[in-house]
N, C-alpha and C positions, 0 to 999 in steps of 0.2 A: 175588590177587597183592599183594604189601608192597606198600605206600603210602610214600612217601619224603619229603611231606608230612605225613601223619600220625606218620611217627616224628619228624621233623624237629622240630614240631608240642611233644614233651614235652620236648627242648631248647631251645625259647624261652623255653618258660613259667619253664625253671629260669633262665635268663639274668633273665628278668623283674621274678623273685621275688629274684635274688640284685643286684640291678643296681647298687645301691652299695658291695658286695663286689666287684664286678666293673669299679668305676670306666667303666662305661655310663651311658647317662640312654634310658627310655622317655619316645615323645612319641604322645599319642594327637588323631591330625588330625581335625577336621570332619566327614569323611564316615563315620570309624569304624576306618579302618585305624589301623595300631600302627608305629611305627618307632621301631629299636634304634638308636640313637648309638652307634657306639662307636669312635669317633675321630675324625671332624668338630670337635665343639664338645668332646670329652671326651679325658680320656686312656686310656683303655682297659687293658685288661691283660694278661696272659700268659693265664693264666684264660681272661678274654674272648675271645683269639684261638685257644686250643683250641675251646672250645666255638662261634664261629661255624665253624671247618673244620669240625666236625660235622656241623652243620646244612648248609653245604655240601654235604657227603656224602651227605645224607638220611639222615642217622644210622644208617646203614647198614654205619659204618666204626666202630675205636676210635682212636683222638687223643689222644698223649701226647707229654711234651715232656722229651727228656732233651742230656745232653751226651756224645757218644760217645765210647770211649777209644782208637780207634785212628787218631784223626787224629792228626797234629803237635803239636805244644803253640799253636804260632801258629793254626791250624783247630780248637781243641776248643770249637767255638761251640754254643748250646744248638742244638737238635734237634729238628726234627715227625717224629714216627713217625705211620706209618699202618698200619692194617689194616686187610682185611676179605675177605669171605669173599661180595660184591656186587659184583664190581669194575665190568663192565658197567655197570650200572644207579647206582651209585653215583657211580662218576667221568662216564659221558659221559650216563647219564641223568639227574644231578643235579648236579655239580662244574662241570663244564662251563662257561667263560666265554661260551654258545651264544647271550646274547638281549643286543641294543644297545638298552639303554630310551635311546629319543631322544620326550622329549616335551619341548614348548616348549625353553626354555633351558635344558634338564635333559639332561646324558648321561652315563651309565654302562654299565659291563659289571657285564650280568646274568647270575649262576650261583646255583646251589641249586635247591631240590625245584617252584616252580612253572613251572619249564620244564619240566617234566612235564605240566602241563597246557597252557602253553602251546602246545607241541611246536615249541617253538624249538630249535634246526633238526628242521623234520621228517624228516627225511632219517635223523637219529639215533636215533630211537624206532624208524623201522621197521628198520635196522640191528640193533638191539638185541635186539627184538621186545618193548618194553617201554610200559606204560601207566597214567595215574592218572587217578583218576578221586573224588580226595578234592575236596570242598569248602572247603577252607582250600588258602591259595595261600602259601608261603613264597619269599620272595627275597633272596638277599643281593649287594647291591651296591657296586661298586667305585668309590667317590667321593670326592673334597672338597666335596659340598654335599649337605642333604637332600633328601627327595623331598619336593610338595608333595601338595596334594590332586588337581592335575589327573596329578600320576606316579602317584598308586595305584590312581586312576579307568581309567587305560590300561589298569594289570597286571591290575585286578582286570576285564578286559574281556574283557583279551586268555584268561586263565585262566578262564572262567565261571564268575566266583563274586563274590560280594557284597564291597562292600568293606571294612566290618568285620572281613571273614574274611581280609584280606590285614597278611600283616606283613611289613613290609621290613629287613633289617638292612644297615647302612651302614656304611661303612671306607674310607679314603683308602690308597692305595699309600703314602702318606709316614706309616706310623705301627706302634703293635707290632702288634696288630692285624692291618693288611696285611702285613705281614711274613710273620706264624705263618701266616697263611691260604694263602698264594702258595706259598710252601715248604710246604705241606701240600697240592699240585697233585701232588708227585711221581711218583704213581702217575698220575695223571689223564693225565699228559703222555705217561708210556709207553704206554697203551692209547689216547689220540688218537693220537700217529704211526701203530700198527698200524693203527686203522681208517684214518684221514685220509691218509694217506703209502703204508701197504706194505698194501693192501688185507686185512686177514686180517681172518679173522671172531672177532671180541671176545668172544662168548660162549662161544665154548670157553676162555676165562681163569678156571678155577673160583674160585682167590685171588689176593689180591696183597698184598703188603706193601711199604711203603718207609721212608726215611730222608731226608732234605735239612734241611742249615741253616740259620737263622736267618739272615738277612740283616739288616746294620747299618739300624737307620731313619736316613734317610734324606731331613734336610727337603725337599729338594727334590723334586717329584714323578716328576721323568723319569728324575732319576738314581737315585731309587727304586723305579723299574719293572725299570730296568735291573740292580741290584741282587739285587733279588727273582728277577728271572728266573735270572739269573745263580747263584744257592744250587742252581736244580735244577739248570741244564745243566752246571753243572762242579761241583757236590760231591753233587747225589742218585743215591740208589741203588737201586732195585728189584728185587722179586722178584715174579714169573709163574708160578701152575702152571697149565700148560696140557692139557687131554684133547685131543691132536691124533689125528689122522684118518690113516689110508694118504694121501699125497701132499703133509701137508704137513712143508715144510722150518723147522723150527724153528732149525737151527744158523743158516742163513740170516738167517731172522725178527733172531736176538742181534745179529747179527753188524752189521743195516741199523739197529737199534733206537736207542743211544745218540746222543745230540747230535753224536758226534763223526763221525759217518756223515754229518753236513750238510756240504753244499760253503760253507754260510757257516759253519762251526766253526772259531774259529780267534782272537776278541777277543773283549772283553767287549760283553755284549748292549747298552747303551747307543751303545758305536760304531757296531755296528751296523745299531740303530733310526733312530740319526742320520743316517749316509748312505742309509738309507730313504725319507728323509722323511718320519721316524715316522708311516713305513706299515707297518702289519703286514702286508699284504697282497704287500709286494714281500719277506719274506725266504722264504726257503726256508721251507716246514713243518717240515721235517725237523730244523731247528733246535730245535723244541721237545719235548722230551724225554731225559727224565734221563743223568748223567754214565756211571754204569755200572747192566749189567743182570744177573739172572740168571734163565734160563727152565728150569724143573723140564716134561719133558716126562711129564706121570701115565703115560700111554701106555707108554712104555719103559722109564721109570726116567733116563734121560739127564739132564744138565745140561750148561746150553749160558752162558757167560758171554762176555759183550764189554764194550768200553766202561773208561773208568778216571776216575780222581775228578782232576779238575787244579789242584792245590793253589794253582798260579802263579798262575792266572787268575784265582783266589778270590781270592788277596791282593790280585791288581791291582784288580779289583774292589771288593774292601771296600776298599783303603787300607789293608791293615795294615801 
C-alpha cells in the first residue's frame, strides 16, 4: 500500500534543499529530528505554502496556486487548487488536523503523513481501511513556537520510529504559509463532514478536487483562524466522484454537504468561535465544510450540486 510518509518524505527534502528559495530556515535539534520553520522565526512563501499542503497531503495530491476568473473583481484572490485521485487516505488519513501534540508548554494541531503511524484518531484509519508502516515520521504543525527536543521525543514515540527519522514542519495560523495550507483543507473538509457528520463511507470517493481562497494574513492569530476557515466555508468549492452502491442517496449526501447545511451558518467563523468560547468543540461539525459542492455519481452518470460561494461573508470577513 502507498506510504504517505514516504512520498511526503521526497517533498521535504526538496523544501530542505531549496530553503532559502523558499524563505524557510532548517533547524537540526539534539536528538536528531529536523524542523522546517516556515513562519515562526521566518517569512515564508507562496512556494513554501504550496509545498507544505503537499506534504500535508502525503503527497498524494497536486497543489497549485492560481487566481480564478469567475469571482467578482472584489474576490479574485489567489487560489489553492487541489487534486487528487487518494482522497480518502490523503485528506483524513493524512491532512487531517486529528493529533493535539500537547507536550510540556508546547501545543499544536497535528496534521500530515505521521498520523498514519501514529493512528491519531484511530477510529479514522479503521474507517478508511488505511495503514503505514514507513520508518520516517512526518508532521506538520500548526504553531507560533517551535518544537523542542522533548516535542519530537513524543512524536517520535508515539509514531515507532527513531528520532532522527522525524521532521516536523511548523506554521503559525497568522502567516502566508498558514493561509495557503488551511485553504488547501478544501477538499479535506468535505470528506470529514461525510465521514464525521453524514456517516457515509469515504472510500467510495475515487477523486476529488477543489478550489478555496487565499485568505488575508492576518497578524492577529484568532482573527486569522477565523479568516482562514472562513476562505473554505464561504468561498471553496469541491468536486466528488463517487462509485455509489444500490441505496445510497447521493442527491441527499450534496444537498447536507455544504457549510450552509450547518444550523451555525450564517457569520463569520471568528464570531462564531468567539461566542464558543473558542471551543471547537461546542460548534456544530457540520459547519466545517466547503461553501459549494459537486458530487459526479460514477455509478449513473448523475450530478448532484448544492451549496453557493457567499461573496458577502468573504468581504465581511477579509475586510475588503
Amino acid at each position: 500500500m502507498v506510504s504517505v510518509n514516504l512520498r511526503a518524505k521526497k517533498i521535504v527534502d526538496e523544501m530542505i534543499s531549496k530553503s532559502d528559495d523558499l524563505k524557510i530556515k532548517i533547524q537540526r535539534l539534539d536528538n536528531g529530528s529536523t524542523v522546517l520553520d516556515c513562519g515562526v522565526n521566518v517569512e515564508g512563501s507562496i512556494k513554501a505554502g504550496e509545498l507544505y499542503t503537499k506534504v500535508c497531503l502525503g503527497g498524494l495530491a497536486s497543489v497549485g496556486i492560481s487566481i480564478p476568473a469567475d469571482l467578482s473583481k472584489r474576490l479574485a484572490l489567489p487560489s489553492v487548487k487541489v487534486k487528487t485521485d487518494f482522497p480518502a487516505i490523503s485528506t483524513l488519513g493524512s491532512q487531517k488536523a486529528g493529533w493535539a501534540v500537547n507536550v510540556g508548554d508546547f501545543f499544536a494541531l497535528g496534521s500530515g503523513p505521521a498520523r498514519a503511524l501514529s493512528k491519531k484518531p484511530s477510529e479514522t484509519y479503521e474507517e478508511i481501511d488505511y495503514e503505514d508502516d514507513a520508518e520516517i515520521a512526518i508532521i506538520a504543525l500548526e504553531s507560533d513556537k517551535l518544537p523542542d527536543e522533548d516535542v519530537t521525543e513524543n512524536i517520535a514515540e508515539e509514531c515507532g520510529v527513531s528520532t532522527e527519522n522525524v521532521y516536523a514542519l511548523v506554521a503559525p495560523t497568522a502567516s502566508i504559509v498558514g493561509s495557503i495550507q488551511i485553504s488547501g483543507r478544501v477538499v479535506e473538509n468535505g470528506t470529514y463532514k461525510m465521514l464525521e457528520a453524514l456517516d457515509f463511507d469515504v472510500k467510495k470517493v475515487k477523486y476529488a478536487a477543489g478550489i478555496a481562497p487565499i485568505a488575508p494574513v492576518d497578524p492577529d492569530g484568532l482573527k486569522a483562524m477565523g479568516k482562514t476557515n472562513d476562505a473554505v466555508l464561504f468561498g471553496g468549492r469541491t468536486y466528488y466522484y463517487i462509485q455509489s452502491e444500490d441505496g445510497d442517496d447521493l442527491k441527499s449526501l450534496a444537498e447536507n454537504l455544504p457549510s450552509s447545511a450547518s444550523k451555525d451558518y450564517g457569520r463569520p467563523f471568528y464570531e462564531i468561535f468567539k461566542e464558543a468560547d473558542y471551543d471547537f468543540y461546542k460548534i456544530d461539525k457540520g459547519m466545517f465544510a466547503p461553501a459549494e459542492v459537486f458530487i459526479n455519481d460514477l455509478r449513473t452518470g448523475e450530478v448532484f450540486r448544492a451549496g453557493f460561494v457567499n461573496e458577502e461573508l468573504l468581504i465581511k470577513s477579509f475586510n475588503l
